[in-house]
C-alpha positions as protocol buffer text, in pm:
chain_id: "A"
residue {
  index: 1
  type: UNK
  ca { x: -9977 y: -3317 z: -3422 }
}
residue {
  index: 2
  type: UNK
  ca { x: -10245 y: -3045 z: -3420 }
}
residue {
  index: 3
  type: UNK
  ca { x: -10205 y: -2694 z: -3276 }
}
residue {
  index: 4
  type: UNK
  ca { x: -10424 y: -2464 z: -3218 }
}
residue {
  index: 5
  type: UNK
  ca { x: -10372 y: -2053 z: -3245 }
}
residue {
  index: 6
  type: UNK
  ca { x: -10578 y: -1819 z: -3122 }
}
residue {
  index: 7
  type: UNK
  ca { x: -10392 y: -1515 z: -3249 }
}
residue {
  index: 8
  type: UNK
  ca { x: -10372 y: -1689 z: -3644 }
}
residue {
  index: 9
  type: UNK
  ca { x: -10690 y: -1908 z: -3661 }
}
residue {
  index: 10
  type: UNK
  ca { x: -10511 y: -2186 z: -3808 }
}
residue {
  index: 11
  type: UNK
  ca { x: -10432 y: -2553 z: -3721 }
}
residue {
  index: 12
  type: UNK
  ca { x: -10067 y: -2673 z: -3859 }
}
residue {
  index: 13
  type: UNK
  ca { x: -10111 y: -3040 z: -3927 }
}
residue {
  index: 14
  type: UNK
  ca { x: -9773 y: -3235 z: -4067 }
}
residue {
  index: 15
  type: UNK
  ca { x: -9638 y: -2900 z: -4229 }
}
residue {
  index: 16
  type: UNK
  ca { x: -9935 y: -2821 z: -4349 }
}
residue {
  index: 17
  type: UNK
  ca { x: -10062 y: -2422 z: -4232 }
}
residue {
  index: 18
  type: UNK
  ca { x: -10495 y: -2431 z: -4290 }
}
residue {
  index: 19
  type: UNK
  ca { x: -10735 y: -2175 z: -4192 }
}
residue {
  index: 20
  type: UNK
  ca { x: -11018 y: -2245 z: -3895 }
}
residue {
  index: 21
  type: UNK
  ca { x: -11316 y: -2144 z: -4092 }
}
residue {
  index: 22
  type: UNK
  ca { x: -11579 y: -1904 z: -3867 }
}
residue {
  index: 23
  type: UNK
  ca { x: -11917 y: -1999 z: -3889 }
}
residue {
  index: 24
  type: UNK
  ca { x: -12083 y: -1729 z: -3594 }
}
residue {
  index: 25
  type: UNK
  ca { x: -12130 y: -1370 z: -3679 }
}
residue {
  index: 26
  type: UNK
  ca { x: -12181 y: -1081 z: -3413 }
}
residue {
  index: 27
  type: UNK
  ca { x: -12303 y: -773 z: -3530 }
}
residue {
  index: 28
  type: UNK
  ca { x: -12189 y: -462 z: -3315 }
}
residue {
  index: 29
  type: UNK
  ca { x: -12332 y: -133 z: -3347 }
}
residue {
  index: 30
  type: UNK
  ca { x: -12087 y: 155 z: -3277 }
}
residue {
  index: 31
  type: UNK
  ca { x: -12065 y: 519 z: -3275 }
}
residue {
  index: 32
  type: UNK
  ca { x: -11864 y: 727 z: -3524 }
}
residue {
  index: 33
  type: UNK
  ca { x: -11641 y: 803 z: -3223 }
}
residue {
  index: 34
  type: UNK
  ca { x: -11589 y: 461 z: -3140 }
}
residue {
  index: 35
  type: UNK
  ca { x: -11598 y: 352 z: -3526 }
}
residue {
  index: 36
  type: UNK
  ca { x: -11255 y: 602 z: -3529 }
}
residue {
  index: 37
  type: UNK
  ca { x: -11120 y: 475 z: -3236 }
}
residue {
  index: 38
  type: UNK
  ca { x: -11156 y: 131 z: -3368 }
}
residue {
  index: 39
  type: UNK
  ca { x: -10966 y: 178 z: -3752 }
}
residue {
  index: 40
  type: UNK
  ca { x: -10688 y: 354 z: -3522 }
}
residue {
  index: 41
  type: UNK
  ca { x: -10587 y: 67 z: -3318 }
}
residue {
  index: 42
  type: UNK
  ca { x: -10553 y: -130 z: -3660 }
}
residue {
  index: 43
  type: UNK
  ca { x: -10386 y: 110 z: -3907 }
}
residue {
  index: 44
  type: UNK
  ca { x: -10031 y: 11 z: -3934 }
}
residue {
  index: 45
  type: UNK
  ca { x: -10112 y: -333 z: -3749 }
}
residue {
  index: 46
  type: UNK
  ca { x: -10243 y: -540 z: -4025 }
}
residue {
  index: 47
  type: UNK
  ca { x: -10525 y: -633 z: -3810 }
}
residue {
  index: 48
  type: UNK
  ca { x: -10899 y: -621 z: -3889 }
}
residue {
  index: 49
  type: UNK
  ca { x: -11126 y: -484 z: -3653 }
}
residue {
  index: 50
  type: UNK
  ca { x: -11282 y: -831 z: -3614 }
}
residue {
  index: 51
  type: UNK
  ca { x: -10907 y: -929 z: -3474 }
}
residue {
  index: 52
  type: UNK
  ca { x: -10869 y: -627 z: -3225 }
}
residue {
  index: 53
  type: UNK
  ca { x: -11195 y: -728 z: -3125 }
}
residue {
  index: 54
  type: UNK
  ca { x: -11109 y: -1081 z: -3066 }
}
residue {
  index: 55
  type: UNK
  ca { x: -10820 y: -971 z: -2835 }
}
residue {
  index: 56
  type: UNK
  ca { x: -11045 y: -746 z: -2648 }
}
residue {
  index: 57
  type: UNK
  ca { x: -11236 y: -1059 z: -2574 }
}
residue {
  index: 58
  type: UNK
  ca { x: -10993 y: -1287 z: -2477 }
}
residue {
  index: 59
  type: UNK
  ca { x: -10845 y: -973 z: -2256 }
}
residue {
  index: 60
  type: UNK
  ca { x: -11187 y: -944 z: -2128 }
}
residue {
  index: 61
  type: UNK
  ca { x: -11201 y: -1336 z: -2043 }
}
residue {
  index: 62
  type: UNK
  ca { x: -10893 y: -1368 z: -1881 }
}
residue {
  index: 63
  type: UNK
  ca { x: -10941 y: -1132 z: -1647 }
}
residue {
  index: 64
  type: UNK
  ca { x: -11305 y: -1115 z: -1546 }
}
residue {
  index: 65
  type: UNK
  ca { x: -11533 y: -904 z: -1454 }
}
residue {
  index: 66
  type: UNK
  ca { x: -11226 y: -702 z: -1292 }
}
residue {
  index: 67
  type: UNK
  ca { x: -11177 y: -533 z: -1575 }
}
């Protein structure tokens, strides 16, 4: 049985633990302000900024334009 993680990218087949390769690329331009903000939500997480990112979307998502 597959499964599917969001959080971890990663199917688990029989056991087995492989990566979901990423084909799409966004580029984001930020300022340094933002840039700083970013690398502080990750320091100590061992999260990239492409994964805080990835939350921020799913966040977004779920909840809509009410955000």
């Amino acid at each position: 049985m597959a499964t599917n993680s969001t959080e971890t990218d990663v199917i688990v087949n029989a056991g087995k633990v492989t990566k979901i390769p990423r084909y799409n690329v966004i580029s984001l331009r930020v300022s340094q302000e933002e840039r700083r903000y970013l690398d502080s939500l990750i320091v100590g997480r061992n999260k990239s900024v492409s994964d805080v990112m990835r939350e921020a979307l799913s966040f977004y998502s779920s909840h809509g334009s009410h955000v």
